[in-house]
N, C-alpha and C positions, 0 to 999 in steps of 0.2 A: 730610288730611281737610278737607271742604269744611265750612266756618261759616256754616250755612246765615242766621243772625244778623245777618251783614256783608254789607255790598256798599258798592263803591264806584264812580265815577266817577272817570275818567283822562282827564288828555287829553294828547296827545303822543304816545301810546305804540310807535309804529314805529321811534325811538328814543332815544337819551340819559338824562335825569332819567324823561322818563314811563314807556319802557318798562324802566327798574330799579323805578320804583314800583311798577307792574303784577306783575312779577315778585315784587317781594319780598311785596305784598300777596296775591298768587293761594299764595305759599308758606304765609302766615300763613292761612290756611284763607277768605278771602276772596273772592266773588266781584268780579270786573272787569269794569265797561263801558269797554272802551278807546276812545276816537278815533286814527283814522288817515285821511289824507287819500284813498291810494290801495287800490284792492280787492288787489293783491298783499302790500302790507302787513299787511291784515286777515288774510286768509291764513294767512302768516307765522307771525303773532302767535296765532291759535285754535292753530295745528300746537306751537308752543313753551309755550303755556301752558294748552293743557287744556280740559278743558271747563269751569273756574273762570272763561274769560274769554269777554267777549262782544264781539267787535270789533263798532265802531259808525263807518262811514264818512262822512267829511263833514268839514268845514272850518268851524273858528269864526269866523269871519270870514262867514261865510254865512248869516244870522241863521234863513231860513227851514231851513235845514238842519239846524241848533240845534236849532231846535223841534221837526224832524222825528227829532229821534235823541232828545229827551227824551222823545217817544211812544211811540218804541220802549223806552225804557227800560221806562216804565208798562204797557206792556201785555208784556211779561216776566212768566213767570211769578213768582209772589210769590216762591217760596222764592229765587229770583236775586236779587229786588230787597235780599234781607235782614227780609223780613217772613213771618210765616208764617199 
């Protein structure tokens, strides 16, 4: 069951620490905004984890990309961001 209450921010998520985070958090009733650098990874990642997650493309290292993916966070609708 989704926790419409949570959400969080990941980054890394296509693999290692972030995508076990993602994981384990979308388990615990969580929505996820994951970062992934490549769109076949976002992919991946919506197919393995549901519609609890929201792959979000772009590289941190990219400052304007950042900011383009915290837009998209905000303009998500509320119950994703964890507010109602």
């Amino acid at each position: 069951m989704l926790n419409h209450a949570r959400a969080a921010v990941v980054t890394g998520t296509s693999t290692g620490f972030g995508r076990a985070s993602a994981a384990l958090l979308t388990q615990r009733g969580f929505h996820v905004f994951g970062s992934v650098r490549k769109q076949r990874d976002a992919k991946r990642l919506k197919a393995e984890l549901g519609p609890a997650c929201m792959p979000l493309v772009f590289d941190l290292s990219d400052k304007l990309a950042v900011h383009a993916a915290a837009a998209q966070v905000r303009r998500a609708p509320a119950d994703m961001r964890g507010q109602r």
